[in-house]
N, C-alpha and C positions, 0 to 999 in steps of 0.2 A: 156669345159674340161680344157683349159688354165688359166682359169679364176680360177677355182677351185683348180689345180696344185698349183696355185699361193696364193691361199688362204692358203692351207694346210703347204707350204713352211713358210709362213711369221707367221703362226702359232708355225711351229717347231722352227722357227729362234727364235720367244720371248720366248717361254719356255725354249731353252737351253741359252739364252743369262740370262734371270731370274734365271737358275739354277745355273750360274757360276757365275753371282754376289754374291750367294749365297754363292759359295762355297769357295768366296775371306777371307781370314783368316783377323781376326784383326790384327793393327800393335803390336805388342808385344811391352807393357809399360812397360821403365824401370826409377824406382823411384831413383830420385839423391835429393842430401839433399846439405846444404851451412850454409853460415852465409854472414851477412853484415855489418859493421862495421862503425863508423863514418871515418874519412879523417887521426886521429892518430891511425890509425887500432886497436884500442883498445876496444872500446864501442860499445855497440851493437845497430843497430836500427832496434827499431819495427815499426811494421804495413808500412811499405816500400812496394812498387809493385815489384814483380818479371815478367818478361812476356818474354819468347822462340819464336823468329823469325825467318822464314826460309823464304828469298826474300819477305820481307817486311811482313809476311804475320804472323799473329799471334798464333803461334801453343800449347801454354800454359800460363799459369797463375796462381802465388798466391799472398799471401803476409806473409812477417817474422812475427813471433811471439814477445813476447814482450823480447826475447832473442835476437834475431835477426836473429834466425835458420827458415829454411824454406825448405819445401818438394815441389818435382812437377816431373810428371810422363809426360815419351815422349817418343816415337818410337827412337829407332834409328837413329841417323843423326846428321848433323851439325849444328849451331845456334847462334843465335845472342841472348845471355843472358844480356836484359837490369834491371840494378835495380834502381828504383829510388827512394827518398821523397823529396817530393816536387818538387824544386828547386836545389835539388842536384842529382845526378845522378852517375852509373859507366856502362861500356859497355865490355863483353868481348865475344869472337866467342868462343866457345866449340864445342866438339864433343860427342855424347854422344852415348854408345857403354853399355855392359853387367856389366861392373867393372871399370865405369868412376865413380870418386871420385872428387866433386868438392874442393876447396879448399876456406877458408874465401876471402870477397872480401871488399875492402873499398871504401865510396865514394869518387871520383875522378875527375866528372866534376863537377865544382863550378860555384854559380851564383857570378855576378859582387856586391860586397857589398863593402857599405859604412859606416865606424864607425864615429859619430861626437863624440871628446870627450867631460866631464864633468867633473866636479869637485866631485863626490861622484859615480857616477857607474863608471863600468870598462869592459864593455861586451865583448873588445878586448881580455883580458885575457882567456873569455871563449874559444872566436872562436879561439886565439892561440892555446889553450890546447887541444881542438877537431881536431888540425889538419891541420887549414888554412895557413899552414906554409910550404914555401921551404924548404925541408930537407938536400940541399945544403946547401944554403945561412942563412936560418934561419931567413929568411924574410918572412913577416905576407902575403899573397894570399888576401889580401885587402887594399881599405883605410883606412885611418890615418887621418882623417880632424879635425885642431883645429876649437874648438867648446866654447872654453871659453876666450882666449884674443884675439879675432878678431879686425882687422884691424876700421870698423866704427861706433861700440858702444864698448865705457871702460866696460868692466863686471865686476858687480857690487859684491862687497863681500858680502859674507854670512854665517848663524852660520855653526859651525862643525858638521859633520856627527854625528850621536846619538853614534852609537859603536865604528866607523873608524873617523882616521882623514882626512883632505884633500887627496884626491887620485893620482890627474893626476899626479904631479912631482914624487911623491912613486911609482906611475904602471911604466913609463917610466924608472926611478933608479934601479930596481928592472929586469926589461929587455929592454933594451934600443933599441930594434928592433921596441917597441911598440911607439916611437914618431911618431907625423905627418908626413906623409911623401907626401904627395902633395903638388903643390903650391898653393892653394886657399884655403880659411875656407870657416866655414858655413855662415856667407852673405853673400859670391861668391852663393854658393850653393842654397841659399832658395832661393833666388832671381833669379833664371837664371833656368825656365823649362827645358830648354833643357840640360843643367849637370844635374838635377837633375832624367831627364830621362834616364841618362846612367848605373845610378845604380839598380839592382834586388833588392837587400834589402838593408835598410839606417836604422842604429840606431843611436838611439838619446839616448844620456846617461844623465842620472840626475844632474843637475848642468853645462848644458852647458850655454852659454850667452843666456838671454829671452827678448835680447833686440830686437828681428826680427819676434816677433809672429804676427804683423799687415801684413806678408807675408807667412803666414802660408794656403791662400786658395792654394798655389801652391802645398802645401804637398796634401790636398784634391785632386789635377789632379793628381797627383802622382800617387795614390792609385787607386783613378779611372780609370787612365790609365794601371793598370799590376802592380803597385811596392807594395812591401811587408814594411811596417814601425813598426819598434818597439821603443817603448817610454814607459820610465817609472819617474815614482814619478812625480820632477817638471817639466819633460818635456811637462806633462800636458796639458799647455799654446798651444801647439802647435796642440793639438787636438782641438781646438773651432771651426773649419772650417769643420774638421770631421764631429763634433759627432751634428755640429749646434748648438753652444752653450747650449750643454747637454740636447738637443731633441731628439737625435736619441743615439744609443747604448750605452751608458754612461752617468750619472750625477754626475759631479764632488761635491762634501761638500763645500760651504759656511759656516762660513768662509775657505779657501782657506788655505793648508798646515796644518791644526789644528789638525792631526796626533800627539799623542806624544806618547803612548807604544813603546818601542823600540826591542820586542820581543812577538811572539803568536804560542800558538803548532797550526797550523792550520790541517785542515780536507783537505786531496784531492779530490776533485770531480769527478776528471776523472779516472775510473778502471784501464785503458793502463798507465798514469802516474804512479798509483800507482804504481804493479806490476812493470813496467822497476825500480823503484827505488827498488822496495825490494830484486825482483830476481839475478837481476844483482849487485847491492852495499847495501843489507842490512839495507835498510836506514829508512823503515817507520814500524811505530808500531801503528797496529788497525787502517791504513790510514791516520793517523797523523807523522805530520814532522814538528819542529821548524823550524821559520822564525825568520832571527835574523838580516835582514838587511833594518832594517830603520831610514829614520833621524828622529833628536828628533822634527820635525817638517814636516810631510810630507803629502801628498794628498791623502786624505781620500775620495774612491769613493762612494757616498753617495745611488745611486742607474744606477740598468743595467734594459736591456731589454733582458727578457730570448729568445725572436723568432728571437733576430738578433747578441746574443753575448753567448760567452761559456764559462763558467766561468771556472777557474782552482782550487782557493785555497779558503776555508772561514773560515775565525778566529776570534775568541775574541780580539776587540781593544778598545782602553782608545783615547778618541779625544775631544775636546773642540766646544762648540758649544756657541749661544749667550745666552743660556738660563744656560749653564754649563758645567759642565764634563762630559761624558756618559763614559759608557762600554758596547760595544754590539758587535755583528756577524757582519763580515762586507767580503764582495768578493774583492779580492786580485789581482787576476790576470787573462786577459781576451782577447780571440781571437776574430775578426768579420771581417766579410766581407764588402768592401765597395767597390760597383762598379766591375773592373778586379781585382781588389788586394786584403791586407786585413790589420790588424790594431792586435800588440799586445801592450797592454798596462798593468803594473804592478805596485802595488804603493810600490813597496819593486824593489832591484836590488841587483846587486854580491856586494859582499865583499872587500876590496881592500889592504888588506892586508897580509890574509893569502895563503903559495905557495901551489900549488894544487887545487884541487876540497873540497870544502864544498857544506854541505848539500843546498843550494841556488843556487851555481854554477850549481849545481847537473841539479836542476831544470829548470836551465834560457838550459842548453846544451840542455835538450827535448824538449824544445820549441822554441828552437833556430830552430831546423829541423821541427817539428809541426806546426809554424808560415806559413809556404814557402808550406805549403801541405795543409792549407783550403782549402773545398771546398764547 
Protein backbone atom coordinates (compact mmCIF):
# COMPACT_ATOMS: atom_id res chain seq x y z
CA UNK A 1 0.00 0.00 0.00
CA UNK A 2 2.98 2.33 0.71
CA UNK A 3 4.47 1.47 -2.11
CA UNK A 4 1.48 2.36 -4.23
CA UNK A 5 0.72 5.70 -2.07
CA UNK A 6 4.06 6.49 -3.16
CA UNK A 7 3.51 5.65 -6.68
CA UNK A 8 0.38 7.70 -7.12
CA UNK A 9 2.30 10.71 -5.14
CA UNK A 10 5.31 10.91 -7.53
CA UNK A 11 2.64 10.61 -10.27
CA UNK A 12 0.72 13.64 -9.02
CA UNK A 13 4.03 15.48 -8.28
CA UNK A 14 5.07 15.15 -12.38
CA UNK A 15 1.84 16.12 -13.60
CA UNK A 16 1.49 19.24 -11.59
CA UNK A 17 5.16 20.08 -11.83
CA UNK A 18 4.52 19.51 -15.98
CA UNK A 19 1.53 21.51 -15.77
CA UNK A 20 3.18 24.52 -14.21
CA UNK A 21 6.08 24.48 -16.48
CA UNK A 22 3.58 24.84 -18.56
CA UNK A 23 1.92 27.37 -17.45
CA UNK A 24 5.34 29.56 -16.94
CA UNK A 25 4.48 32.61 -19.56
CA UNK A 26 7.21 33.71 -22.09
CA UNK A 27 9.61 36.41 -21.26
CA UNK A 28 7.75 39.41 -22.99
CA UNK A 29 10.33 40.51 -26.03
CA UNK A 30 10.93 43.96 -26.28
CA UNK A 31 12.44 45.18 -29.78
CA UNK A 32 15.16 48.11 -29.43
CA UNK A 33 16.55 49.22 -32.55
CA UNK A 34 20.44 51.42 -32.81
CA UNK A 35 23.03 52.46 -35.10
CA UNK A 36 26.80 52.11 -35.16
CA UNK A 37 28.98 54.22 -36.39
CA UNK A 38 32.64 54.39 -37.29
CA UNK A 39 35.04 56.22 -34.42
CA UNK A 40 34.14 60.05 -36.03
CA UNK A 41 30.50 59.03 -35.12
CA UNK A 42 29.66 59.94 -38.49
CA UNK A 43 29.58 56.75 -40.88
CA UNK A 44 27.73 53.94 -40.69
CA UNK A 45 29.05 50.27 -40.36
CA UNK A 46 27.45 47.53 -41.78
CA UNK A 47 27.44 43.79 -41.18
CA UNK A 48 28.98 44.52 -37.47
CA UNK A 49 28.05 41.87 -34.59
CA UNK A 50 25.57 43.09 -32.19
CA UNK A 51 25.38 40.41 -29.13
CA UNK A 52 23.18 41.24 -25.37
CA UNK A 53 25.10 39.64 -22.44
CA UNK A 54 23.85 39.00 -19.11
CA UNK A 55 26.83 37.57 -16.71
CA UNK A 56 28.81 36.41 -19.55
CA UNK A 57 26.09 34.56 -20.91
CA UNK A 58 24.87 35.30 -24.50
CA UNK A 59 21.15 36.48 -24.55
CA UNK A 60 20.95 37.90 -28.12
CA UNK A 61 22.22 38.61 -31.36
CA UNK A 62 22.31 40.38 -34.91
CA UNK A 63 24.10 42.28 -37.04
CA UNK A 64 23.61 46.22 -38.61
CA UNK A 65 22.53 46.50 -41.93
CA UNK A 66 24.32 48.08 -44.60
CA UNK A 67 23.16 51.43 -42.82
CA UNK A 68 24.42 50.56 -39.92
CA UNK A 69 20.85 50.19 -38.05
CA UNK A 70 20.01 47.19 -36.37
CA UNK A 71 17.14 45.50 -34.55
CA UNK A 72 17.10 42.79 -31.59
CA UNK A 73 14.34 41.70 -29.35
CA UNK A 74 15.12 40.88 -25.36
CA UNK A 75 13.14 40.28 -22.19
CA UNK A 76 13.62 42.77 -19.84
CA UNK A 77 16.75 43.43 -18.08
CA UNK A 78 20.07 44.61 -17.94
CA UNK A 79 23.01 43.95 -20.47
CA UNK A 80 26.20 44.19 -21.68
CA UNK A 81 25.64 45.39 -25.37
CA UNK A 82 28.77 44.60 -27.29
CA UNK A 83 29.25 45.63 -30.92
CA UNK A 84 31.91 44.93 -32.94
CA UNK A 85 33.86 44.58 -36.63
CA UNK A 86 36.51 43.10 -36.64
CA UNK A 87 39.12 44.46 -34.83
CA UNK A 88 37.22 47.23 -33.53
CA UNK A 89 34.79 47.20 -31.11
CA UNK A 90 32.34 49.39 -28.47
CA UNK A 91 30.88 48.11 -25.15
CA UNK A 92 28.02 49.69 -23.20
CA UNK A 93 25.77 48.22 -20.10
CA UNK A 94 22.00 48.99 -20.86
CA UNK A 95 18.94 48.48 -19.40
CA UNK A 96 16.19 47.52 -21.40
CA UNK A 97 12.68 48.10 -20.16
CA UNK A 98 9.12 48.89 -22.35
CA UNK A 99 10.26 52.50 -23.80
CA UNK A 100 14.19 52.08 -23.84
CA UNK A 101 15.28 53.96 -26.83
CA UNK A 102 18.72 53.18 -27.58
CA UNK A 103 20.87 55.95 -28.90
CA UNK A 104 23.70 55.80 -32.04
CA UNK A 105 26.85 54.30 -30.76
CA UNK A 106 30.61 54.64 -32.27
CA UNK A 107 33.36 52.50 -32.32
CA UNK A 108 35.61 53.03 -29.43
CA UNK A 109 37.92 50.22 -28.57
CA UNK A 110 40.68 50.30 -31.29
CA UNK A 111 43.22 47.79 -32.34
CA UNK A 112 46.96 48.86 -32.05
CA UNK A 113 47.83 50.09 -35.71
CA UNK A 114 50.75 50.84 -37.54
CA UNK A 115 51.01 53.41 -40.65
CA UNK A 116 54.36 53.14 -42.67
CA UNK A 117 54.56 56.05 -44.83
CA UNK A 118 55.09 56.39 -48.69
CA UNK A 119 55.60 58.61 -51.17
CA UNK A 120 52.04 58.28 -53.20
CA UNK A 121 49.39 56.66 -50.60
CA UNK A 122 48.29 58.38 -47.58
CA UNK A 123 46.05 55.82 -45.64
CA UNK A 124 46.74 57.99 -42.56
CA UNK A 125 44.33 60.56 -43.84
CA UNK A 126 41.72 57.98 -44.08
CA UNK A 127 42.09 56.51 -40.54
CA UNK A 128 42.27 60.30 -39.46
CA UNK A 129 39.03 61.23 -41.05
CA UNK A 130 37.22 57.78 -39.66
CA UNK A 131 37.97 58.98 -36.37
CA UNK A 132 41.35 57.51 -34.99
CA UNK A 133 41.90 60.72 -33.51
CA UNK A 134 42.14 62.28 -29.81
CA UNK A 135 39.47 64.74 -29.89
CA UNK A 136 41.34 66.69 -27.25
CA UNK A 137 44.63 66.78 -28.60
CA UNK A 138 43.98 66.07 -32.10
CA UNK A 139 46.51 63.52 -32.10
CA UNK A 140 46.09 60.47 -34.76
CA UNK A 141 45.12 56.95 -32.04
CA UNK A 142 48.18 55.36 -34.15
CA UNK A 143 51.61 55.12 -35.52
CA UNK A 144 53.40 57.35 -37.78
CA UNK A 145 56.47 55.29 -38.86
CA UNK A 146 58.67 56.85 -41.53
CA UNK A 147 58.80 54.51 -44.31
CA UNK A 148 60.56 56.38 -47.03
CA UNK A 149 64.05 58.19 -45.71
CA UNK A 150 65.04 55.57 -43.39
CA UNK A 151 68.11 55.49 -41.50
CA UNK A 152 70.04 52.14 -43.60
CA UNK A 153 69.11 52.28 -47.39
CA UNK A 154 68.94 56.09 -49.17
CA UNK A 155 65.41 55.73 -51.03
CA UNK A 156 65.63 55.87 -54.09
CA UNK A 157 63.67 58.44 -56.28
CA UNK A 158 60.98 57.80 -58.42
CA UNK A 159 58.54 59.07 -61.23
CA UNK A 160 55.33 61.26 -60.15
CA UNK A 161 52.31 59.95 -59.15
CA UNK A 162 49.95 59.66 -62.48
CA UNK A 163 47.22 62.36 -61.05
CA UNK A 164 48.93 63.51 -57.66
CA UNK A 165 52.19 64.75 -57.12
CA UNK A 166 54.56 63.64 -54.37
CA UNK A 167 52.42 63.17 -51.12
CA UNK A 168 54.12 62.51 -47.74
CA UNK A 169 55.55 66.33 -47.32
CA UNK A 170 51.77 67.66 -48.82
CA UNK A 171 49.72 65.05 -46.16
CA UNK A 172 51.96 66.30 -43.35
CA UNK A 173 51.70 70.38 -44.59
CA UNK A 174 48.27 69.96 -45.01
CA UNK A 175 47.88 68.48 -41.21
CA UNK A 176 50.72 68.45 -39.39
CA UNK A 177 49.55 65.88 -36.55
CA UNK A 178 50.05 63.47 -39.45
CA UNK A 179 54.22 63.37 -39.26
CA UNK A 180 55.99 60.41 -37.63
CA UNK A 181 55.68 60.30 -34.49
CA UNK A 182 57.72 57.21 -33.13
CA UNK A 183 61.29 56.91 -32.85
CA UNK A 184 62.15 53.94 -35.12
CA UNK A 185 61.12 53.61 -39.07
CA UNK A 186 60.46 50.78 -40.91
CA UNK A 187 64.01 48.72 -40.86
CA UNK A 188 63.76 49.10 -37.14
CA UNK A 189 60.28 47.41 -37.82
CA UNK A 190 60.71 44.74 -40.52
CA UNK A 191 63.44 43.67 -39.11
CA UNK A 192 62.72 43.15 -35.46
CA UNK A 193 59.48 40.29 -35.06
CA UNK A 194 58.83 41.13 -31.95
CA UNK A 195 57.82 45.28 -32.80
CA UNK A 196 56.42 44.14 -35.33
CA UNK A 197 54.26 41.86 -33.31
CA UNK A 198 52.96 44.70 -31.22
CA UNK A 199 50.93 45.92 -33.91
CA UNK A 200 47.03 44.65 -34.79
CA UNK A 201 47.09 46.09 -38.34
CA UNK A 202 50.32 47.59 -40.19
CA UNK A 203 50.03 49.56 -43.49
CA UNK A 204 52.23 49.84 -45.81
CA UNK A 205 51.50 52.73 -48.26
CA UNK A 206 52.71 52.82 -51.79
CA UNK A 207 56.16 54.36 -52.29
CA UNK A 208 57.55 53.61 -49.05
CA UNK A 209 61.55 52.47 -49.21
CA UNK A 210 61.79 48.81 -51.11
CA UNK A 211 64.99 48.63 -50.00
CA UNK A 212 64.11 45.86 -47.07
CA UNK A 213 61.92 43.26 -49.08
CA UNK A 214 64.83 40.53 -48.57
CA UNK A 215 63.06 40.66 -44.83
CA UNK A 216 59.93 40.61 -45.79
CA UNK A 217 59.52 36.57 -44.55
CA UNK A 218 58.87 38.30 -41.28
CA UNK A 219 55.85 40.09 -42.52
CA UNK A 220 54.72 36.41 -43.57
CA UNK A 221 55.00 35.49 -39.38
CA UNK A 222 53.27 38.45 -39.09
CA UNK A 223 50.26 37.55 -40.67
CA UNK A 224 50.62 33.95 -39.57
CA UNK A 225 50.71 34.96 -36.27
CA UNK A 226 47.07 37.20 -35.86
CA UNK A 227 48.25 40.60 -37.80
CA UNK A 228 46.20 42.06 -40.27
CA UNK A 229 48.50 43.79 -43.42
CA UNK A 230 47.56 46.11 -45.90
CA UNK A 231 49.53 47.02 -48.97
CA UNK A 232 49.02 48.32 -51.98
CA UNK A 233 50.48 49.16 -55.65
CA UNK A 234 54.33 48.96 -55.01
CA UNK A 235 54.36 47.82 -51.76
CA UNK A 236 53.99 44.68 -53.75
CA UNK A 237 57.52 43.71 -53.18
CA UNK A 238 56.80 42.88 -49.82
CA UNK A 239 54.23 40.41 -50.56
CA UNK A 240 56.79 37.61 -52.19
CA UNK A 241 56.87 35.78 -48.96
CA UNK A 242 53.17 35.88 -48.74
CA UNK A 243 51.76 35.02 -51.69
CA UNK A 244 55.38 32.63 -52.46
CA UNK A 245 56.40 34.28 -55.05
CA UNK A 246 52.80 34.46 -56.83
CA UNK A 247 51.95 30.69 -56.04
CA UNK A 248 49.45 31.11 -53.73
CA UNK A 249 46.56 33.97 -53.77
CA UNK A 250 47.97 36.42 -55.99
CA UNK A 251 50.16 36.73 -59.41
CA UNK A 252 51.63 39.75 -59.57
CA UNK A 253 52.23 41.00 -63.97
CA UNK A 254 55.70 40.64 -65.32
CA UNK A 255 56.92 43.00 -66.32
CA UNK A 256 56.52 44.63 -62.83
CA UNK A 257 54.59 48.27 -62.42
CA UNK A 258 53.54 48.14 -66.45
CA UNK A 259 50.22 49.59 -65.16
CA UNK A 260 49.69 52.84 -67.25
CA UNK A 261 45.57 53.90 -67.46
CA UNK A 262 45.51 56.29 -64.91
CA UNK A 263 41.55 55.97 -64.55
CA UNK A 264 38.65 52.79 -64.88
CA UNK A 265 34.69 53.07 -64.10
CA UNK A 266 35.23 49.71 -62.36
CA UNK A 267 32.42 47.10 -61.48
CA UNK A 268 31.90 46.34 -57.49
CA UNK A 269 32.00 42.83 -56.64
CA UNK A 270 30.75 42.86 -53.43
CA UNK A 271 26.79 43.64 -52.83
CA UNK A 272 27.41 44.99 -49.08
CA UNK A 273 30.28 47.46 -50.71
CA UNK A 274 28.07 48.43 -53.06
CA UNK A 275 25.06 49.31 -51.20
CA UNK A 276 27.08 51.07 -47.98
CA UNK A 277 28.37 53.36 -50.85
CA UNK A 278 25.08 54.07 -52.51
CA UNK A 279 22.73 54.14 -49.48
CA UNK A 280 24.79 56.04 -47.38
CA UNK A 281 26.81 58.57 -49.86
CA UNK A 282 25.17 58.12 -53.27
CA UNK A 283 28.20 57.19 -54.94
CA UNK A 284 27.61 54.22 -57.37
CA UNK A 285 25.77 53.97 -60.63
CA UNK A 286 24.54 50.32 -61.99
CA UNK A 287 27.62 49.01 -59.29
CA UNK A 288 30.06 51.09 -61.06
CA UNK A 289 32.46 53.68 -59.32
CA UNK A 290 35.46 55.45 -60.89
CA UNK A 291 38.85 54.76 -59.86
CA UNK A 292 41.15 57.38 -60.27
CA UNK A 293 44.12 56.77 -58.10
CA UNK A 294 46.81 55.25 -59.95
CA UNK A 295 50.40 55.87 -60.83
CA UNK A 296 51.30 56.21 -64.29
CA UNK A 297 53.13 53.10 -63.58
CA UNK A 298 51.71 50.78 -61.33
CA UNK A 299 51.39 46.92 -60.32
CA UNK A 300 49.16 45.19 -62.38
CA UNK A 301 47.77 41.91 -60.70
CA UNK A 302 48.05 39.57 -63.39
CA UNK A 303 45.97 36.74 -61.94
CA UNK A 304 44.09 35.62 -58.11
CA UNK A 305 42.98 32.48 -56.77
CA UNK A 306 39.09 32.69 -56.46
CA UNK A 307 39.20 29.69 -53.20
CA UNK A 308 41.65 31.73 -51.24
CA UNK A 309 41.13 35.42 -52.24
CA UNK A 310 38.04 37.93 -52.52
CA UNK A 311 38.13 40.05 -54.87
CA UNK A 312 36.53 43.70 -54.44
CA UNK A 313 36.71 45.74 -57.72
CA UNK A 314 37.23 44.70 -61.62
CA UNK A 315 37.97 47.10 -64.41
CA UNK A 316 39.11 47.87 -67.76
CA UNK A 317 42.92 48.62 -67.77
CA UNK A 318 45.57 49.81 -70.58
CA UNK A 319 49.24 48.01 -69.28
CA UNK A 320 52.29 47.00 -71.23
CA UNK A 321 53.44 43.69 -71.60
CA UNK A 322 56.55 42.26 -73.61
CA UNK A 323 54.52 41.47 -76.48
CA UNK A 324 52.71 44.99 -76.19
CA UNK A 325 49.96 47.19 -75.08
CA UNK A 326 46.74 45.49 -73.96
CA UNK A 327 43.38 46.59 -72.57
CA UNK A 328 41.57 44.22 -70.57
CA UNK A 329 39.46 43.38 -67.18
CA UNK A 330 41.71 43.21 -64.63
CA UNK A 331 40.73 42.62 -60.38
CA UNK A 332 41.68 45.48 -58.27
CA UNK A 333 41.43 44.95 -55.05
CA UNK A 334 41.72 41.86 -52.71
CA UNK A 335 41.20 40.27 -49.21
CA UNK A 336 42.77 36.57 -48.03
CA UNK A 337 43.54 34.93 -45.36
CA UNK A 338 46.76 33.66 -44.39
CA UNK A 339 47.35 31.57 -41.48
CA UNK A 340 45.72 33.70 -37.91
CA UNK A 341 45.55 36.99 -39.86
CA UNK A 342 44.91 38.28 -43.36
CA UNK A 343 46.32 40.22 -46.25
CA UNK A 344 44.59 43.37 -48.08
CA UNK A 345 46.11 44.20 -51.13
CA UNK A 346 45.05 47.05 -53.74
CA UNK A 347 46.82 48.13 -56.98
CA UNK A 348 45.20 51.75 -56.70
CA UNK A 349 45.35 53.82 -53.15
CA UNK A 350 43.77 57.28 -51.55
CA UNK A 351 44.41 60.26 -53.12
CA UNK A 352 46.64 62.76 -51.54
CA UNK A 353 45.50 65.86 -52.23
CA UNK A 354 42.05 66.37 -52.05
CA UNK A 355 40.47 67.53 -48.26
CA UNK A 356 37.67 65.07 -47.40
CA UNK A 357 36.58 61.91 -48.59
CA UNK A 358 36.62 61.03 -52.48
CA UNK A 359 35.15 58.37 -54.02
CA UNK A 360 38.52 55.91 -53.33
CA UNK A 361 38.85 57.21 -49.89
CA UNK A 362 35.37 56.15 -49.77
CA UNK A 363 36.36 52.73 -50.55
CA UNK A 364 39.80 52.25 -48.84
CA UNK A 365 37.36 53.56 -45.21
CA UNK A 366 35.07 50.05 -45.88
CA UNK A 367 37.87 48.03 -46.11
CA UNK A 368 39.72 49.66 -43.83
CA UNK A 369 37.01 47.88 -41.03
CA UNK A 370 36.39 44.74 -43.68
CA UNK A 371 40.12 43.84 -43.64
CA UNK A 372 40.20 43.30 -39.62
CA UNK A 373 36.79 41.11 -39.97
CA UNK A 374 37.91 38.20 -42.31
CA UNK A 375 37.07 35.17 -41.67
Amino acid sequence: MKLFLLSCLSVFLFFSCSEEDELQPEPHQINISGKLLAPNNLDPISNAKVEAYTNATLKGNTVTNNKGEFNISLPEGAYKLVLSKGLFSTEHEIAVTTDTTLDSYKLDILPKIGVVTGNYDNIENVLYDIGLVNPITGAPLFDIIEGVNTNRVPYQTTPKHGNHSLSQNKNAAQNPQLNTNVSFDFSDLITDPALLGTYDILFLNCGLNDGFVSSDSNLLNYVNNGGFLYATDWASGYLNSITNAGADYLTFLDPERSGISLTTNATILNGDLNAWLLLNFGMTIDDNIEINAFLNSWQVVDSYDPNTCVSWLNGPVTYTTNSGVVTANKDLAFTFLVGSGAVFYASFHTENTDQGFSDVDRIMEYLVFEMSDVE
